[in-house]
N, C-alpha and C positions, 0 to 999 in steps of 0.2 A: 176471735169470734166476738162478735156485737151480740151483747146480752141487756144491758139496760138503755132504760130509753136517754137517759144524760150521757152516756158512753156513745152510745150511737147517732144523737144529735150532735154531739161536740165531734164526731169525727167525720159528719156530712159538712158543719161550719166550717173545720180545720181543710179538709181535703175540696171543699169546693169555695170556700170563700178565704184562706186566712190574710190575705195580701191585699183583701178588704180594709174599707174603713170598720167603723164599728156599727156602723149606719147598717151598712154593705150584710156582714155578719149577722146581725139580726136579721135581717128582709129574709136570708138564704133560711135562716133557722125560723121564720115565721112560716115562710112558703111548707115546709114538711108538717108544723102544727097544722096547718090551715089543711092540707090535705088529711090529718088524721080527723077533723069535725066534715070531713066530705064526705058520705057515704059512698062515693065512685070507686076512693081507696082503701086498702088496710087501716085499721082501729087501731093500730097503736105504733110508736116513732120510731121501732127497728123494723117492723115489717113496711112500712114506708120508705124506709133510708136503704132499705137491700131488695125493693122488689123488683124485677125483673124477671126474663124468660130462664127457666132451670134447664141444664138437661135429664135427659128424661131419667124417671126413676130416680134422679137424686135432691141435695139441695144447693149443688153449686151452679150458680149463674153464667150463661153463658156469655161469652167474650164479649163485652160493647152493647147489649142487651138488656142494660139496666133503667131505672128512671135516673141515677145517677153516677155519672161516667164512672168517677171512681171505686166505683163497688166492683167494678168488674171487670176491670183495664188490663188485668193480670199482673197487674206490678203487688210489691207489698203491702201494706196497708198502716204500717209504723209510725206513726208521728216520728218524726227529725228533729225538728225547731220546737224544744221543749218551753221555748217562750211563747210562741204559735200556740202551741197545747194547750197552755194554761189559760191564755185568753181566748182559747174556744170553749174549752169544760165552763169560765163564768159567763158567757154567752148563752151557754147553753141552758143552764142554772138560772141567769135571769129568764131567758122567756118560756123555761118549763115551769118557772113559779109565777108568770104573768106579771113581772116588772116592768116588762114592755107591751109599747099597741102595736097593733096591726096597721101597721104605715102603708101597707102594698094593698087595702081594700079587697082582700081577699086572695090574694092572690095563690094560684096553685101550682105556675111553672116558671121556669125563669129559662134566659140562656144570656151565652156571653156574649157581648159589642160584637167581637169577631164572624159568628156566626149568626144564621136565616134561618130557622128551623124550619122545614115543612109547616109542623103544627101552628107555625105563628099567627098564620093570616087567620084560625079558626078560634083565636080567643082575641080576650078584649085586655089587651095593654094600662096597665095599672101603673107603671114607675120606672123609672131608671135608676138605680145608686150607683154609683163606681161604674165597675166592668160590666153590669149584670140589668139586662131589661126583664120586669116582671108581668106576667099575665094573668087575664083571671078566667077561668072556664066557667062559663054559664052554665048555670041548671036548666 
């Protein structure tokens, strides 16, 4: 269970970026800050990192239904690569303590090279790092 907001942003960095640069890593873990100062989403970095459709009556998310894949792919959710780990908890640590800037100009969505998201064409393209193009959704 995702209880604190360092827990739960080091395991959105770990599970969606860790095979990132460091560059990479941060942009992923700014994208979720940057939607917690968005009024659009959740107020704070675990209800951001797990929100998705529930089924009904409870609080688990339904299959592929999340804003992020792996909250709710059905697989585990373990970290493996306890060197992975470690350099997502100080990833996460720097930019929950504002050691880092906002290099992606706001941005609120990302996806990978590989794929076209529908949503793409309706925001405005802020950056590339690595695998990962970021977006900014206008107010």
């Amino acid at each position: 269970m995702l209880t604190t907001a360092l827990v739960c942003l080091a395991m959105n960095v770990y599970w969606e970026a860790r095979s990132q640069s460091t560059a990479g890593q941060i942009a992923v873990a700014q994208v979720v800050i940057n939607r917690v100062n968005d009024s659009r989403y959740p107020e704070n970095v675990c209800s951001v990192v797990t929100q998705g459709v529930v089924h009904s009556g409870t609080d688990l998310p339904v299959r592929h239904k999340c804003q992020f894949s792996w909250y709710c792919d059905g697989k585990k959710d373990y970290p493996k690569d306890h060197g992975a780990w470690a350099n997502s908890m100080m990833v996460a640590i720097s930019v929950l303590d504002g050691m880092t800037v906002d290099m992606l100009d706001g941005a609120t969505h990302y996806h990978a090279v590989s794929v076209y998201p529908d949503w793409a064409v309706t925001k405005t393209r802020t950056a590339r790092i690595d695998d990962h193009i970021f977006y900014r959704w206008e107010k």
